[in-house]
C-alpha atoms as an extended CHARMM CRD file, in Angstrom:
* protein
*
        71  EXT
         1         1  UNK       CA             -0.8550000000       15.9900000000       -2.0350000000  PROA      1               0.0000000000
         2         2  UNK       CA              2.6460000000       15.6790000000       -1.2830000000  PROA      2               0.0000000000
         3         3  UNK       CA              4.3580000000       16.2360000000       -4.1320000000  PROA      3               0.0000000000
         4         4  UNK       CA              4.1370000000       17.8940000000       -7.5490000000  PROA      4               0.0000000000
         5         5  UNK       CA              6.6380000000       17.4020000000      -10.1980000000  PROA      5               0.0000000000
         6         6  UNK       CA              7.2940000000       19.9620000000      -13.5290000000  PROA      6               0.0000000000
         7         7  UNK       CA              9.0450000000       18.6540000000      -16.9810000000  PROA      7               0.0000000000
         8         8  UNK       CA             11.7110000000       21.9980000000      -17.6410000000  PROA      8               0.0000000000
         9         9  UNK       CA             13.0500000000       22.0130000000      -20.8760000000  PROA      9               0.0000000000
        10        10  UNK       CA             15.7100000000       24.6870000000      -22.5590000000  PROA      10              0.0000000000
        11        11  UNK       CA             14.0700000000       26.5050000000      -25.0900000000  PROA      11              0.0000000000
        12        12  UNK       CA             16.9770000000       26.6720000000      -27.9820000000  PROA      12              0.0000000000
        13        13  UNK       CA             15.5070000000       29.0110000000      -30.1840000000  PROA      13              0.0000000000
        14        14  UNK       CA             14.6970000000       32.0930000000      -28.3530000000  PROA      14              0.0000000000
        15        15  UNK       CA             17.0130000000       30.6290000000      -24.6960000000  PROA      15              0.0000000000
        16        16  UNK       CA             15.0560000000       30.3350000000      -21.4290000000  PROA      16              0.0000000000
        17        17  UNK       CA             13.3180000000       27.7910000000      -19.9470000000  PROA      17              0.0000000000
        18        18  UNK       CA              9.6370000000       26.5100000000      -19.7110000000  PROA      18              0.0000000000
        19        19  UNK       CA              8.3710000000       24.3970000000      -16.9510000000  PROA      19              0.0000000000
        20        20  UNK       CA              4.9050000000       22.4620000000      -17.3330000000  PROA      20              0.0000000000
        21        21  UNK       CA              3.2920000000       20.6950000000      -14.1130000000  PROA      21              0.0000000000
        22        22  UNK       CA              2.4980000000       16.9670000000      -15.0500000000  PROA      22              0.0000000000
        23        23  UNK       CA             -1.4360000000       16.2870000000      -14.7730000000  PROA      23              0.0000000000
        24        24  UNK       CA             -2.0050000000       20.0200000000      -13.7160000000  PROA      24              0.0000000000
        25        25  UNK       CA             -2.7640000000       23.1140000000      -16.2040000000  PROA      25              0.0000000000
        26        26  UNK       CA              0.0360000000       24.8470000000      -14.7670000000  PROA      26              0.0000000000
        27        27  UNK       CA              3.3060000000       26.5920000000      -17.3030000000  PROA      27              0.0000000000
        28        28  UNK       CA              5.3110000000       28.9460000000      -16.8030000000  PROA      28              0.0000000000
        29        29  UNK       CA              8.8930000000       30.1870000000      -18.1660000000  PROA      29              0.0000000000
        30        30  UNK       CA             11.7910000000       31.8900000000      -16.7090000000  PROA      30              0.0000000000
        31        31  UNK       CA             14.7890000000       33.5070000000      -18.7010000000  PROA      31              0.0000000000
        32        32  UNK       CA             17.0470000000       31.9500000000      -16.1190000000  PROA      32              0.0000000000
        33        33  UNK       CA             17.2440000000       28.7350000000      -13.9280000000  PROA      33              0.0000000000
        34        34  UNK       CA             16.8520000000       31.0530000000      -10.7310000000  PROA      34              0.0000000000
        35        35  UNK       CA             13.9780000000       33.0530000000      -12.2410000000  PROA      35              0.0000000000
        36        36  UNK       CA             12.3490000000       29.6430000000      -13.3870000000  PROA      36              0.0000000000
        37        37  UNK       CA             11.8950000000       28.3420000000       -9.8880000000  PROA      37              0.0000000000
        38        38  UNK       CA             10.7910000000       31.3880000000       -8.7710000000  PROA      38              0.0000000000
        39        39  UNK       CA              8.1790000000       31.2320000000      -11.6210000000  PROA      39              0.0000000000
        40        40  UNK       CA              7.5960000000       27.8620000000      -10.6870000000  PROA      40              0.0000000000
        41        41  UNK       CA              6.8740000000       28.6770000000       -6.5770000000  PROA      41              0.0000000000
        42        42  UNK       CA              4.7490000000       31.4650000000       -7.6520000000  PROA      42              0.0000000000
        43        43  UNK       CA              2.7400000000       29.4300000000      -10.1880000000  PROA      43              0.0000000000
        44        44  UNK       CA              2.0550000000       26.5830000000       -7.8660000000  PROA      44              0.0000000000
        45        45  UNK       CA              1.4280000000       29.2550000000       -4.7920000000  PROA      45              0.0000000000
        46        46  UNK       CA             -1.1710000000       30.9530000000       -7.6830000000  PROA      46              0.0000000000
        47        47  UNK       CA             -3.0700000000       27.4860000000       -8.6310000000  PROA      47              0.0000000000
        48        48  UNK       CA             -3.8520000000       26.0890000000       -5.3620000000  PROA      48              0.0000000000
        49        49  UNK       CA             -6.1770000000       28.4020000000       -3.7980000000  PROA      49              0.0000000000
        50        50  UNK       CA             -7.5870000000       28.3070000000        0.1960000000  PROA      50              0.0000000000
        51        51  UNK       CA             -9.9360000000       25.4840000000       -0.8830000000  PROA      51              0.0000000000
        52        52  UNK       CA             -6.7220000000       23.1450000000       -1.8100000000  PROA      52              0.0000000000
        53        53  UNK       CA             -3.8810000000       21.4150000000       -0.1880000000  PROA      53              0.0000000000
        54        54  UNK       CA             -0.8430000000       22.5190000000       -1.8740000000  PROA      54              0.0000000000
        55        55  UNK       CA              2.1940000000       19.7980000000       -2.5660000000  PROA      55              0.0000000000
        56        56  UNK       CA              4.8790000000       19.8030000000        0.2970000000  PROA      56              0.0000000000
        57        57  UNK       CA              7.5560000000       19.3460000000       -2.5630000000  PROA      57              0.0000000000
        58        58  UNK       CA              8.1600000000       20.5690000000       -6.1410000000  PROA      58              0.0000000000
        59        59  UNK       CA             10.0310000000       18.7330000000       -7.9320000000  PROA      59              0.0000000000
        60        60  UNK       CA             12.1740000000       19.8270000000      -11.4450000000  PROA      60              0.0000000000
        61        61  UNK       CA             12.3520000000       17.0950000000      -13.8450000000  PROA      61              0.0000000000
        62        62  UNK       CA             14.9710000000       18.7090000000      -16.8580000000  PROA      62              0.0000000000
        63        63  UNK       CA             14.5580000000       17.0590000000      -20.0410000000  PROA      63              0.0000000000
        64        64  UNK       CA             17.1370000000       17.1170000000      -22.4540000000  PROA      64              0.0000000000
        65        65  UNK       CA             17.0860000000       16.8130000000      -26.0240000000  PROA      65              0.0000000000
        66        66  UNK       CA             20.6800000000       15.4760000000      -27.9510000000  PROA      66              0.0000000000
        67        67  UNK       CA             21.0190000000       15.7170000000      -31.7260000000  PROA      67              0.0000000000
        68        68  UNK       CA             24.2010000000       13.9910000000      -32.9980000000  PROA      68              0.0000000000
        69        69  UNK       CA             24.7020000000       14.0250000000      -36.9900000000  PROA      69              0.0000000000
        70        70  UNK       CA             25.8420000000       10.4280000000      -38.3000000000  PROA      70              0.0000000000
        71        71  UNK       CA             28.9360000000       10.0890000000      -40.0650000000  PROA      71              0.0000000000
């Protein structure tokens, strides 16, 4: 595998961030951007085991949610 990528969202409510790996059972949240990746790394480090090829890249996709009230 060479790659591995994780939707992030903001959580607005209680602030932080969750990350969830896309076709993998792997979440994790970090109260910061810079704790999040380290979250992430250690996650990713934690799921694939000696018996699996872990991705060469890990990739952040941030998703973004705008609500706009009409006029």
């Amino acid at each position: 595998m060479s790659e591995i990528i994780f939707e992030v969202r903001e959580d607005e409510v209680d602030g932080g961030y969750t990350a969830s790996a896309l076709g993998y059972g792997i979440h994790t949240q970090g109260d910061s951007l810079a704790e999040l990746r380290k979250m992430v790394k250690e996650a990713v480090e934690c799921y694939f085991d000696a018996t699996m090829s872990p991705p060469k890249v890990i990739r952040l996709h941030y998703v973004r949610d705008e609500v706009m009230a009409s006029d």
